[in-house]
NUROFI-584458 format. One record per residue: residue in one letter; x, y, z of N, C-alpha, C in turn. Coordinates in nm, 2 decimals, decimal comma. Example, Ala and Ser with C-alpha at 12.3 -4.5 7.8 and 13.67 -1.06 7.14 Angstrom:
BEGIN
NODE_type_npx_npy_npz_capx_capy_capz_cpx_cpy_cpz
NODE_A_1,32_-0,57_0,78_1,23_-0,45_0,78_1,32_-0,33_0,78
NODE_S_1,28_-0,22_0,71_1,37_-0,11_0,71_1,29_0,00_0,79
//
This chain:
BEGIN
NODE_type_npx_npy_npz_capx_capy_capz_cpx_cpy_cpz
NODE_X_0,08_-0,12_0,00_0,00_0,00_0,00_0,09_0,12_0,00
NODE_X_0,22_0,12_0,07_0,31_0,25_0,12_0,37_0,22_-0,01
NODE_X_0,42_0,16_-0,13_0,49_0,13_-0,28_0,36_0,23_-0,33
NODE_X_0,27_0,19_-0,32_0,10_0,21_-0,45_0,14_0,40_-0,41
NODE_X_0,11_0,45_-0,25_0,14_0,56_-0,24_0,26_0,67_-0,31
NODE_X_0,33_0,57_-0,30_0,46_0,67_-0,33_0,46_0,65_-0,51
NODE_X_0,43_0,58_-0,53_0,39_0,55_-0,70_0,31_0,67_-0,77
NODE_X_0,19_0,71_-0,73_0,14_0,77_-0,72_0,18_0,91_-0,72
NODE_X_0,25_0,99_-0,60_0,31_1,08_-0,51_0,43_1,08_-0,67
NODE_X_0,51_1,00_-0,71_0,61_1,04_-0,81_0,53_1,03_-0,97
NODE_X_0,42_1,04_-0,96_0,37_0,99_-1,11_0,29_1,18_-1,11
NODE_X_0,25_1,20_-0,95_0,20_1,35_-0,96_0,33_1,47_-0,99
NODE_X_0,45_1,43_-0,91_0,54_1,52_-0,93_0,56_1,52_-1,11
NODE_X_0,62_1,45_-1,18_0,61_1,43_-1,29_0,60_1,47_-1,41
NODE_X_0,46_1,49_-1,34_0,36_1,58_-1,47_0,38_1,72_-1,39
NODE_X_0,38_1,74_-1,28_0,44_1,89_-1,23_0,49_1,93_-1,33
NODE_X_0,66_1,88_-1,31_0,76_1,91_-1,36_0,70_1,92_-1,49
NODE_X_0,69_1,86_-1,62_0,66_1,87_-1,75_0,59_1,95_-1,77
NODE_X_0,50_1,99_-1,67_0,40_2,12_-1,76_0,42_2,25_-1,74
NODE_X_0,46_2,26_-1,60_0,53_2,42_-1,56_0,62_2,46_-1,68
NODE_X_0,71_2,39_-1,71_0,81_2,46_-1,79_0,74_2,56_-1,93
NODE_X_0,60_2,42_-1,99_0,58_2,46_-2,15_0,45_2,57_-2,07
NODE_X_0,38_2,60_-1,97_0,33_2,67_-1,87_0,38_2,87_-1,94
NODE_X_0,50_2,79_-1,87_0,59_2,96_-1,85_0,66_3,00_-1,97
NODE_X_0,65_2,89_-2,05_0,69_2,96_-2,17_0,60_2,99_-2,23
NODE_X_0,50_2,94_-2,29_0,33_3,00_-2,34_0,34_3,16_-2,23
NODE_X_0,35_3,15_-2,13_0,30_3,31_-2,09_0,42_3,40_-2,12
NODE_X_0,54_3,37_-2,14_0,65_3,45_-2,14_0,66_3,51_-2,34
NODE_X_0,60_3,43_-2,36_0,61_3,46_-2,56_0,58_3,50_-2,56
NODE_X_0,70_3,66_-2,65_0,64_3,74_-2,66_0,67_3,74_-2,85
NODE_X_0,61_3,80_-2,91_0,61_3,86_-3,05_0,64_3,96_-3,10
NODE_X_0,76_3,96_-3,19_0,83_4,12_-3,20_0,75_4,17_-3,34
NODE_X_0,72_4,32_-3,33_0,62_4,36_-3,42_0,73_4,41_-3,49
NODE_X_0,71_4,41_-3,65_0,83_4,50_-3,72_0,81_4,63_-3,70
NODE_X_0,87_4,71_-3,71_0,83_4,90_-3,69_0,75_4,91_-3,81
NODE_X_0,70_5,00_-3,80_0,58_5,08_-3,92_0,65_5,15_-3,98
NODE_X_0,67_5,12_-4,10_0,74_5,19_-4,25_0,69_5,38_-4,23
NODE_X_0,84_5,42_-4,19_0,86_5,57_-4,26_0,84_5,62_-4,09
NODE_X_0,87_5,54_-3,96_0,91_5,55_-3,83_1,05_5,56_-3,83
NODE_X_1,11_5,62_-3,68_1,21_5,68_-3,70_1,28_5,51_-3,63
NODE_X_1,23_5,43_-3,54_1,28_5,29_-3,52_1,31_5,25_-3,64
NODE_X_1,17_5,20_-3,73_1,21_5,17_-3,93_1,32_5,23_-3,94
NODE_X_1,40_5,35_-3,94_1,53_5,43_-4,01_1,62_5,35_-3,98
NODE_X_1,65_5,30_-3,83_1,73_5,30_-3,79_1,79_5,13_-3,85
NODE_X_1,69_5,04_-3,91_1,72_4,94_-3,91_1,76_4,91_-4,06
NODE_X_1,79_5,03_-4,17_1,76_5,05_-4,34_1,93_5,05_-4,31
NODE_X_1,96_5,06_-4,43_2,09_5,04_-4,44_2,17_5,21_-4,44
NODE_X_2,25_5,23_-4,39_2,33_5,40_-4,35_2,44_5,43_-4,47
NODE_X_2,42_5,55_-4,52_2,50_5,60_-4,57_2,61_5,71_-4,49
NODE_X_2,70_5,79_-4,54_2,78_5,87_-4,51_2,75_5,95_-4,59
NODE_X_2,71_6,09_-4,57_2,63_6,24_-4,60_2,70_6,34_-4,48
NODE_X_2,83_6,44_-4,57_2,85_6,55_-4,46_2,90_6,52_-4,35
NODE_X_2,98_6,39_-4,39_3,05_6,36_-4,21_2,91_6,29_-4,12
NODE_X_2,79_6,28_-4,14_2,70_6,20_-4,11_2,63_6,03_-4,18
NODE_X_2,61_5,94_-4,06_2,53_5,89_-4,07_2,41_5,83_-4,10
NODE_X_2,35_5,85_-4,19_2,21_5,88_-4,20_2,15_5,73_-4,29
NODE_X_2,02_5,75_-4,30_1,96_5,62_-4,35_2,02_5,60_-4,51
NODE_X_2,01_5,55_-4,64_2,01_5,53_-4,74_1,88_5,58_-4,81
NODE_X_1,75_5,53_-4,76_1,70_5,60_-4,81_1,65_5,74_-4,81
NODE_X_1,68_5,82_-4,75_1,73_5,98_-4,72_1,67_6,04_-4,83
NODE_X_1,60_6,16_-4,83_1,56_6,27_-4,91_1,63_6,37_-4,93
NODE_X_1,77_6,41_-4,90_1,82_6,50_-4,91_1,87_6,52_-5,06
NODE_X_1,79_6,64_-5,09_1,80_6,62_-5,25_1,99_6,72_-5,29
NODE_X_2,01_6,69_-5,39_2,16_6,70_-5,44_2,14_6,85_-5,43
NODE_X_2,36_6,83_-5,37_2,33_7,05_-5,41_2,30_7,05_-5,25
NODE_X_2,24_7,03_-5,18_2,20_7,04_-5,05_2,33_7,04_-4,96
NODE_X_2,33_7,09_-4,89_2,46_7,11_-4,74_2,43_7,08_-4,63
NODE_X_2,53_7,04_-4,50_2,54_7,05_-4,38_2,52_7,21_-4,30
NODE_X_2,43_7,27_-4,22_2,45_7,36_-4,11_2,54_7,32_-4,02
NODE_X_2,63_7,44_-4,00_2,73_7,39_-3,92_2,62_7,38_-3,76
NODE_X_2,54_7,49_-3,70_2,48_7,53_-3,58_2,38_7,39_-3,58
NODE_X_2,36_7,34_-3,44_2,29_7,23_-3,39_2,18_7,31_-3,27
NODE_X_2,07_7,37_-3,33_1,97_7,44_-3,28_1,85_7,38_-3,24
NODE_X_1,86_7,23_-3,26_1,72_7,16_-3,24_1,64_7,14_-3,36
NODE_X_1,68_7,24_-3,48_1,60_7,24_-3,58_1,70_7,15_-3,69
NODE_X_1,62_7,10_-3,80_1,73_7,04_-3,92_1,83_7,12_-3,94
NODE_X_1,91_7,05_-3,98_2,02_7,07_-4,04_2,10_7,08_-4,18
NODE_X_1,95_7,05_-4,24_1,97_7,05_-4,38_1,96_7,19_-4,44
NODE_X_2,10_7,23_-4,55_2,05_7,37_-4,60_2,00_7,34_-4,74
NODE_X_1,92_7,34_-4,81_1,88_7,33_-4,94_1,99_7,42_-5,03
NODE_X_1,94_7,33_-5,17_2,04_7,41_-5,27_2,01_7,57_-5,31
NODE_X_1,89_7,65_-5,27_1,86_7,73_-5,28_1,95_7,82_-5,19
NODE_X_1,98_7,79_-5,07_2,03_7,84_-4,92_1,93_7,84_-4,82
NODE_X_1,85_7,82_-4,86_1,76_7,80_-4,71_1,78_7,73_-4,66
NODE_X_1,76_7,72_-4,55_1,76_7,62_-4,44_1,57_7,52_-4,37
NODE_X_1,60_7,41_-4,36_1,46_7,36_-4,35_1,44_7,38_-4,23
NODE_X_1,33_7,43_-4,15_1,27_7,50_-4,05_1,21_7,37_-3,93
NODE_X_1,18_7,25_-4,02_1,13_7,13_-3,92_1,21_7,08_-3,78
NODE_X_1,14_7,05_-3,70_1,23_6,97_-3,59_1,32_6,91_-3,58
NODE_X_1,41_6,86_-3,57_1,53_6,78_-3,54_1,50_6,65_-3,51
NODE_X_1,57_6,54_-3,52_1,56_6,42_-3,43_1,66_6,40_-3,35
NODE_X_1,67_6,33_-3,25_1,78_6,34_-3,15_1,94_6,22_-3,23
NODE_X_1,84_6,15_-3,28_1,93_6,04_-3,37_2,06_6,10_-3,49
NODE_X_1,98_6,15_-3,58_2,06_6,23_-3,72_2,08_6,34_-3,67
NODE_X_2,00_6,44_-3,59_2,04_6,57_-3,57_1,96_6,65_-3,76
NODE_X_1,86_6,58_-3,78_1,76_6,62_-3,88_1,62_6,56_-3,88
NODE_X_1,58_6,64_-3,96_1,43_6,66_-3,98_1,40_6,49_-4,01
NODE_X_1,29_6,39_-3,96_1,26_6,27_-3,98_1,22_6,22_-4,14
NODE_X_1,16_6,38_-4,24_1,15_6,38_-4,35_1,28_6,34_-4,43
NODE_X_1,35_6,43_-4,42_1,46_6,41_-4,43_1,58_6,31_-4,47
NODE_X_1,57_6,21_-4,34_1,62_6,09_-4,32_1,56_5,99_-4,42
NODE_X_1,42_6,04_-4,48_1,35_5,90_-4,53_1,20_5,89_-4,48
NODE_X_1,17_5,95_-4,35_1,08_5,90_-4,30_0,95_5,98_-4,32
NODE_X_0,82_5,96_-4,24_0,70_6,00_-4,27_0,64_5,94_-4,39
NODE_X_0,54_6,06_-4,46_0,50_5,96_-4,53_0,55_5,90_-4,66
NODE_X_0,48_5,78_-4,70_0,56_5,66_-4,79_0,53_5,75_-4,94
NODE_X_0,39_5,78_-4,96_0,32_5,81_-5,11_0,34_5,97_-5,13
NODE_X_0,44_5,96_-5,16_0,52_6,16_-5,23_0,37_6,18_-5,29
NODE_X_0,37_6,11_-5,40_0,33_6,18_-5,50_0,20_6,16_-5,50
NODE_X_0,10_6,10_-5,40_-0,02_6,09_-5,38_-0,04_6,18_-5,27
NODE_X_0,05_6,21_-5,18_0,05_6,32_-5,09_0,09_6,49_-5,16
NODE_X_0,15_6,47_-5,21_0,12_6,60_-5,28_0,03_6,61_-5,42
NODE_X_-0,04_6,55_-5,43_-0,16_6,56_-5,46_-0,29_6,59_-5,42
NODE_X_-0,27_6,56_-5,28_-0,40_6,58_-5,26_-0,37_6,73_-5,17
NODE_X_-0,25_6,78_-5,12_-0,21_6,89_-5,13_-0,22_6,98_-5,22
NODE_X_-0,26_6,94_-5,35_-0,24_7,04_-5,45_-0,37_7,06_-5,46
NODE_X_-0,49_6,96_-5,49_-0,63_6,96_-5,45_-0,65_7,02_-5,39
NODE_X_-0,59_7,05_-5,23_-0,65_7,14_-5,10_-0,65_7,26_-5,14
NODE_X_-0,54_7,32_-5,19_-0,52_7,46_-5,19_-0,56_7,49_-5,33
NODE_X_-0,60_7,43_-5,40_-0,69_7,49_-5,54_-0,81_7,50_-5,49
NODE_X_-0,88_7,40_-5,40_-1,03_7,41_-5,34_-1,00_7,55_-5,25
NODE_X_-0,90_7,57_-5,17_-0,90_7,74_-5,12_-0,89_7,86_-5,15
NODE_X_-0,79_7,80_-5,29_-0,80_7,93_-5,39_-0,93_7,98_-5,45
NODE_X_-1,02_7,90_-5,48_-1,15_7,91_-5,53_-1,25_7,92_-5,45
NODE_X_-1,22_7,90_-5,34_-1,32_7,98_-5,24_-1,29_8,05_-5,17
NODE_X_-1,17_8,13_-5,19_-1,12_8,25_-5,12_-1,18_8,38_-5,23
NODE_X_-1,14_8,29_-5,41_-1,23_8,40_-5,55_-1,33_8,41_-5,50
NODE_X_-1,44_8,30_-5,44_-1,60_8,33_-5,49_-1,64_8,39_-5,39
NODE_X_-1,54_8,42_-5,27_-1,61_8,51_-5,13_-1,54_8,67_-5,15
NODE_X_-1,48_8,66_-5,26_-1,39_8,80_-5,27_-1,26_8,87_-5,16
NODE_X_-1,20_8,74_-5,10_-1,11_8,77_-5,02_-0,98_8,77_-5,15
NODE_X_-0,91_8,89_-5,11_-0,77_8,90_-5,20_-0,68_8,95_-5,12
NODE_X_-0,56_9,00_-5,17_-0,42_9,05_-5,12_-0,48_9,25_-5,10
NODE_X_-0,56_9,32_-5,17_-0,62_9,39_-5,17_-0,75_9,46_-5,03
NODE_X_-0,80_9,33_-5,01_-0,90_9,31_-4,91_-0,90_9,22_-4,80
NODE_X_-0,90_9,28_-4,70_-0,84_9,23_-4,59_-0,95_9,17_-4,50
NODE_X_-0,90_9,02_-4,45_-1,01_8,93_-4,39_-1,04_9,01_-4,26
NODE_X_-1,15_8,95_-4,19_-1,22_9,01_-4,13_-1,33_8,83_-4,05
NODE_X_-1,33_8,83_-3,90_-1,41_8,74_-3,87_-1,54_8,64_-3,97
NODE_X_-1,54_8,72_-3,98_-1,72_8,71_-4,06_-1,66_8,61_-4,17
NODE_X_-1,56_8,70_-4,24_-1,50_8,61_-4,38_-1,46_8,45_-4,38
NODE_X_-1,37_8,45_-4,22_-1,28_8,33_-4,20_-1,42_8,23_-4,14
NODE_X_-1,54_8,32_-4,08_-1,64_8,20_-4,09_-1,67_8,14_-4,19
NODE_X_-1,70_8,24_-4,29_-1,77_8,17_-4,43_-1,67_8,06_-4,48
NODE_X_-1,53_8,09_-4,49_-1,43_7,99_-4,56_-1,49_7,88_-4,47
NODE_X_-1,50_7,89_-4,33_-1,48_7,77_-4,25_-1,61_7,67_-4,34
NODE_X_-1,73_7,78_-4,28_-1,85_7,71_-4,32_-1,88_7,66_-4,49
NODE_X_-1,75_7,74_-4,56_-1,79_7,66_-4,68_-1,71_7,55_-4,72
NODE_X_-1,64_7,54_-4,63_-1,55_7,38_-4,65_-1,65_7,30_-4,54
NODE_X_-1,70_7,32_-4,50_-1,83_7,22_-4,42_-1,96_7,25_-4,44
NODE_X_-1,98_7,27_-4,54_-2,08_7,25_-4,62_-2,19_7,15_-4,60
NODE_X_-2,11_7,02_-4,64_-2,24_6,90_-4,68_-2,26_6,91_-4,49
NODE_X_-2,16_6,91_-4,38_-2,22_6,85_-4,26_-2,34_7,00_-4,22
NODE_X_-2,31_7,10_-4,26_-2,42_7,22_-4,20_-2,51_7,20_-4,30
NODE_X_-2,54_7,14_-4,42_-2,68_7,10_-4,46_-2,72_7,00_-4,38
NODE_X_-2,66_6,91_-4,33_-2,72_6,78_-4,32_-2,77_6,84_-4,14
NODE_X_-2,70_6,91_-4,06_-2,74_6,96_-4,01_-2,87_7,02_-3,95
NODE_X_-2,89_7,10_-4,08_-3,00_7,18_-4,08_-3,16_7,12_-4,17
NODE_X_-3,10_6,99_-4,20_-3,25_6,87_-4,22_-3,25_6,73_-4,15
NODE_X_-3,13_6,77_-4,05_-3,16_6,71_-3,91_-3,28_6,64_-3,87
NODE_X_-3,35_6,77_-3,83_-3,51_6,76_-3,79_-3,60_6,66_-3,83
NODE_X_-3,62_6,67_-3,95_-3,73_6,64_-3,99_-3,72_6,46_-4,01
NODE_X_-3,58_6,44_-3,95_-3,52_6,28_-3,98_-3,54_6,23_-3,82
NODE_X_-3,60_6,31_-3,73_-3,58_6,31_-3,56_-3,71_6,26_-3,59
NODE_X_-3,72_6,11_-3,53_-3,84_6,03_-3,52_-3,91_6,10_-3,35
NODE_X_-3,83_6,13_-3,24_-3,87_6,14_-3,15_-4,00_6,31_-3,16
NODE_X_-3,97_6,37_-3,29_-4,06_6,51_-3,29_-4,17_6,47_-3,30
NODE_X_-4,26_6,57_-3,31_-4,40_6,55_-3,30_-4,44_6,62_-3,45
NODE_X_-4,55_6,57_-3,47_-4,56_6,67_-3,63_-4,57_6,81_-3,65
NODE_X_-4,56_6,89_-3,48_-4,60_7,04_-3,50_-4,46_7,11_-3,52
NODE_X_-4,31_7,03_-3,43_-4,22_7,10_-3,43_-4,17_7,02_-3,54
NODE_X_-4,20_6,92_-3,65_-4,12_6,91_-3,74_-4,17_7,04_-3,83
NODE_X_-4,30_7,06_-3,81_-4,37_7,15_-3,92_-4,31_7,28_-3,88
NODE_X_-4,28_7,33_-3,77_-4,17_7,42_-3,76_-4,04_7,41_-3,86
NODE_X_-3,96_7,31_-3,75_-3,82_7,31_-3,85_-3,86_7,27_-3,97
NODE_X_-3,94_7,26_-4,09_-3,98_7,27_-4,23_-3,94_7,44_-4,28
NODE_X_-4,06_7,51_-4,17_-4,06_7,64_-4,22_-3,95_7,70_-4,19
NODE_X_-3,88_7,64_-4,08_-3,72_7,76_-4,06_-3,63_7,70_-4,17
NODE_X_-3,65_7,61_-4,21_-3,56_7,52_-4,32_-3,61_7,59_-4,47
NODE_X_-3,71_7,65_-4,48_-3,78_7,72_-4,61_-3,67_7,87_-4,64
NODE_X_-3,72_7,89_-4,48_-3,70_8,05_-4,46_-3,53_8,05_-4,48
NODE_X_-3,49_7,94_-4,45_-3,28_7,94_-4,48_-3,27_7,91_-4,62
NODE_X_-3,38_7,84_-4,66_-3,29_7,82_-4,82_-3,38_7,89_-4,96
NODE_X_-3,51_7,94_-4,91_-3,56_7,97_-4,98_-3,67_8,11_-4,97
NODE_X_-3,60_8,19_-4,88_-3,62_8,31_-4,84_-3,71_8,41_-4,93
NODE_X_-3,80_8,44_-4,86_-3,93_8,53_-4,92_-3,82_8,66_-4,97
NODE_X_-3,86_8,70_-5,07_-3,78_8,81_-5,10_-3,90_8,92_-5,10
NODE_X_-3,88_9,06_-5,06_-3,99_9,17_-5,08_-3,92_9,29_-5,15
NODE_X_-3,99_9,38_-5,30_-3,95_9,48_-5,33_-4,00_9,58_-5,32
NODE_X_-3,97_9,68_-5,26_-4,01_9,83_-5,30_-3,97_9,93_-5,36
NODE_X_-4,16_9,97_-5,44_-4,12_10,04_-5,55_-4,20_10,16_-5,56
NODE_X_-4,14_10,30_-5,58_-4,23_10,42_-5,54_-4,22_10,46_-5,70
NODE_X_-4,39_10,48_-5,70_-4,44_10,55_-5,83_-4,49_10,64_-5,78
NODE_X_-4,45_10,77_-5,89_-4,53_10,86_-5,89_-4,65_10,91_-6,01
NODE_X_-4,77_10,93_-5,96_-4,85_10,91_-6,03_-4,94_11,01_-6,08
NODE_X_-4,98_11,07_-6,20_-5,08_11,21_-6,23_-5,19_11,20_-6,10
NODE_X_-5,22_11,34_-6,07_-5,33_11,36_-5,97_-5,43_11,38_-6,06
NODE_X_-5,47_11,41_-6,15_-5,55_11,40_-6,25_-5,61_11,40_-6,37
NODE_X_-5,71_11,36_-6,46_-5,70_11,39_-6,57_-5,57_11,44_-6,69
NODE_X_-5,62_11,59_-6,62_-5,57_11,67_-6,73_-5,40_11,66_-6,70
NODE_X_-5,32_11,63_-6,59_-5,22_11,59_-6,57_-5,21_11,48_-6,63
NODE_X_-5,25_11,37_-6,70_-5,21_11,24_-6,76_-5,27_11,31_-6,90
NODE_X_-5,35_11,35_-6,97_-5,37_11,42_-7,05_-5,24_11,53_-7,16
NODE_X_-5,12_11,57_-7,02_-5,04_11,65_-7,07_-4,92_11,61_-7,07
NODE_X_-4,91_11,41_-7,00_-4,81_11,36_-7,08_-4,79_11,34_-7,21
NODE_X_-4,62_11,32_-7,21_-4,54_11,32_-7,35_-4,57_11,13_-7,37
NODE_X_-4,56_11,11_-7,53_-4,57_11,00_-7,48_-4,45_10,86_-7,43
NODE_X_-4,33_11,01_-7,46_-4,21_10,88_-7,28_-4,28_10,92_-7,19
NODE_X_-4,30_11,00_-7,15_-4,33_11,02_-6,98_-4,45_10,90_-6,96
NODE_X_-4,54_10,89_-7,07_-4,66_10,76_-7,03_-4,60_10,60_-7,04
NODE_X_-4,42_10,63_-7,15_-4,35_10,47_-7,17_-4,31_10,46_-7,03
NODE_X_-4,26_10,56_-6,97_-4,17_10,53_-6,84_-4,27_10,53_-6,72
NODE_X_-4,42_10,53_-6,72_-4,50_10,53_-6,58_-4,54_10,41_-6,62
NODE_X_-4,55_10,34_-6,72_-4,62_10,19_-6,77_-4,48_10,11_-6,68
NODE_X_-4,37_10,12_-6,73_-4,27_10,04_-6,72_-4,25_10,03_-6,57
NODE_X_-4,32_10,18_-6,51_-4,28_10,16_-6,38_-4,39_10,10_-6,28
NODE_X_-4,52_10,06_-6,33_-4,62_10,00_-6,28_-4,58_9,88_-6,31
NODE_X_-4,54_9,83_-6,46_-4,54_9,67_-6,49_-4,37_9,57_-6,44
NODE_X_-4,29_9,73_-6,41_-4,16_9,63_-6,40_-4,08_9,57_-6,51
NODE_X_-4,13_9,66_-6,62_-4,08_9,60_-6,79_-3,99_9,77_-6,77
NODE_X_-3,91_9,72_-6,91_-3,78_9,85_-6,93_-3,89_9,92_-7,07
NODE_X_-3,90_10,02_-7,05_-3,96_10,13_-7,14_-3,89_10,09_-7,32
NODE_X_-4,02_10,09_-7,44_-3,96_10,11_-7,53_-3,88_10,16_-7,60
NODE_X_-3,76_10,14_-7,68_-3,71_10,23_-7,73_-3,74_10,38_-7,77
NODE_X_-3,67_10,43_-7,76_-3,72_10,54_-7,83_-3,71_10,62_-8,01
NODE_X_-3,65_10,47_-8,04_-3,67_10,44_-8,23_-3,81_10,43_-8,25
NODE_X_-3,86_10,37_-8,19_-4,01_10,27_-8,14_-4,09_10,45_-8,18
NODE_X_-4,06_10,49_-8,13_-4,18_10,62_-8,12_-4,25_10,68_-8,20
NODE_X_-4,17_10,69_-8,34_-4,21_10,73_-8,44_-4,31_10,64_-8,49
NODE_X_-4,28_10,51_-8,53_-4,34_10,41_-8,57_-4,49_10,36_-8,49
//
């Protein structure tokens, strides 16, 4: 019976031992993620060139003709072939801009595209509000730009209402009429005639003075005055 126990007692240790181990390795596994393309970790692992007495990735944007700054200000260090200097952040790594090195975004030329898009859509709505280099913005203006680059969401907005299951039919039938009155606005004109006091005063118009009081009751432009003889 004391053999059956201890048989037992070393068949439990056993399986102890064997499974702790594959236990603590299942919780210990870890999975290394690759860095995300156009990260400054990604730079570090691309293959380096020598640029200016520096380090830098291979695939680098520094376009030709371009220089070293000698001053380490926090800012790039790249001077362009023009002489400027590029005004972006620094990285602590290259001691330049992360553009620069290679990094950010992957698609140039789908990114400046849709850059070029942005600012033709501002140029053309900066023409049709009549903001220029001549005329100087003013609150009111920089609303309108705002509100007309959001556009579709202040329509959808403002027919909100009538999509609001929880209204009642009286306040949809409101927000209808304030929805009328915003897009389809009663217009009213006024128009002062003056008119003969009597007879013999309408009697002793010429007959323009009777083309231009017709035109001015009907809202029509007066006949020529070729027309008169005829």
């Amino acid at each position: 019976m004391q053999e059956e126990m201890t048989s037992i007692e070393n068949d439990h240790a056993a399986m102890r031992a064997s499974a702790t181990p594959r236990g603590d390795l299942d919780a210990t596994e870890v999975v290394e993620e690759t860095p995300r393309e156009g990260t400054l970790a990604w730079l570090q692992l691309q293959e380096h060139v020598e640029w200016e007495g520096l380090e830098i990735p291979g695939c680098h944007r520094i376009a030709e003709g371009s220089r070293l700054h000698p001053e380490t200000t926090g800012i790039c260090r790249v001077v362009r072939p023009n002489g400027e200097r590029c005004r972006a952040p620094a990285t602590r790594r290259y001691g330049l801009c992360v553009v620069h090195v290679g990094g950010g975004g992957t698609l140039d030329a789908a990114m400046a595209a849709r850059a070029n898009a942005a600012k033709t859509r501002l140029k053309a709505t900066r023409v049709l509000l009549g903001i220029g280099p001549k005329r100087a913005a003013d609150p009111r203006q920089i609303a309108r730009l705002a509100a007309a680059a959001r556009a579709d969401e202040i329509a959808a907005g403002l027919l909100a209402p009538l999509d609001d299951a929880d209204l009642s039919s009286m306040a949809k039938q409101a927000a209808s009429q304030r929805i009328l009155d915003a897009t389809f606005p009663i217009q009213t004109v006024e128009v002062e005639v003056t008119l003969p006091g009597s007879a013999d005063e309408v009697g002793s118009l010429s007959w323009q003075q009777m083309q231009q009081l017709a035109a001015q009751l009907l809202g029509t432009q007066p006949v020529p005055n070729e027309l008169e003889a005829a």
